[in-house]
N, C-alpha and C positions, 0 to 999 in steps of 0.2 A: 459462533463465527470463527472463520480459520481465517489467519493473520499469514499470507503469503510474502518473504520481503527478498530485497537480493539485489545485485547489479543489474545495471541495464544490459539487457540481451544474457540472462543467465537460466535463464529456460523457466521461468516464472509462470509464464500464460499456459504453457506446453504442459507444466505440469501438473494446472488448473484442469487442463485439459482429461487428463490423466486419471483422474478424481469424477468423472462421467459430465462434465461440462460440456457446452459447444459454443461455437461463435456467440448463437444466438444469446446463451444465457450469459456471455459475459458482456458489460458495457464498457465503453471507453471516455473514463475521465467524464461521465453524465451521473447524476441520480436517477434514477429510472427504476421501473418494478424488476428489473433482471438481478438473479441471485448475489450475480457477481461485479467485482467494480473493480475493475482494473485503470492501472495509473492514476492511483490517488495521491501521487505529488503532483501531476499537474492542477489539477484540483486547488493545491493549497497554494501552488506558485501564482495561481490567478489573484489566490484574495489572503496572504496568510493574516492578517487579522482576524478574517471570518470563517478560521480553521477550526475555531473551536466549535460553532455551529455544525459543525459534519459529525461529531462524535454520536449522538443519539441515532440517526439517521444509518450511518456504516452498524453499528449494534446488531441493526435488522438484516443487514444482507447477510448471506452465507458465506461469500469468498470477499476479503480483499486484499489486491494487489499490491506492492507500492516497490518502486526500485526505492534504495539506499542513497540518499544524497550526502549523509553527513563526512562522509571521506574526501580529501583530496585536500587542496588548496584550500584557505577557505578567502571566502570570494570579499573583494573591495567594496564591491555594492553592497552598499546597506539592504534595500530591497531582496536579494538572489541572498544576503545573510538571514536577515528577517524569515525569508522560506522557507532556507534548511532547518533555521530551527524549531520554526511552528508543522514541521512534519513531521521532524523526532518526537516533539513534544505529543504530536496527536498518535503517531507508530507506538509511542512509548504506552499510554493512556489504552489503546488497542488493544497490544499485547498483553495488556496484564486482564482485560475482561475477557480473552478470546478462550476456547477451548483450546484451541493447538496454534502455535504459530511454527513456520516453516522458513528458513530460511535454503534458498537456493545458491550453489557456488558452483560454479562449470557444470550447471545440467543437473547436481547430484543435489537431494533433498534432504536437509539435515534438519530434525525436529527438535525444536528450539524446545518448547512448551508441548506439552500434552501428549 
């Protein structure tokens, strides 16, 4: 599995794309039989208690996505805290099974892992 991560809008899908994907093989923020699984923080902002359940499941896919939440302010809400950090925690958990993780910065792809 390759571990894709980066800001939102930092050329992440593009360069999923890049790697011989197409729309079709990437999903959005679903489980599904497609290789790839793009925006898996929303995913976890839906249920982050039930974040750890996606661990086995991502395993199987080839690509996944996930913008960088853990920067910036950190938020009031107990809940939008709760998310950030059952996403690091499961990005965290990711990276260390994946072959390669990638982290994207303005477009450019800097290999983290592998």
């Amino acid at each position: 599995m390759i571990l894709v991560i980066g800001a939102m809008a930092s050329g992440k899908k593009e360069y999923v794309k890049s790697l011989g994907y197409s729309d079709l093989d990437i999903a959005d923020a679903v489980l599904d039989e497609r290789p790839v699984l793009y925006n898996l923080q929303d995913m976890v902002f839906k249920d982050p208690e039930g974040s750890g359940n996606l661990y086995d499941v991502l395993l199987k896919k080839e690509v996944v996505i996930c913008n960088e939440v853990g920067s910036g302010i950190i938020p009031v809400d107990d809940t939008e805290r709760k998310a950030r950090e059952a996403t690091g925690r499961l990005c965290n958990r990711l990276a260390q099974a994946a072959e390669r993780v990638v982290r994207l910065v303005c477009g450019i792809p800097v290999v983290i892992k592998g």
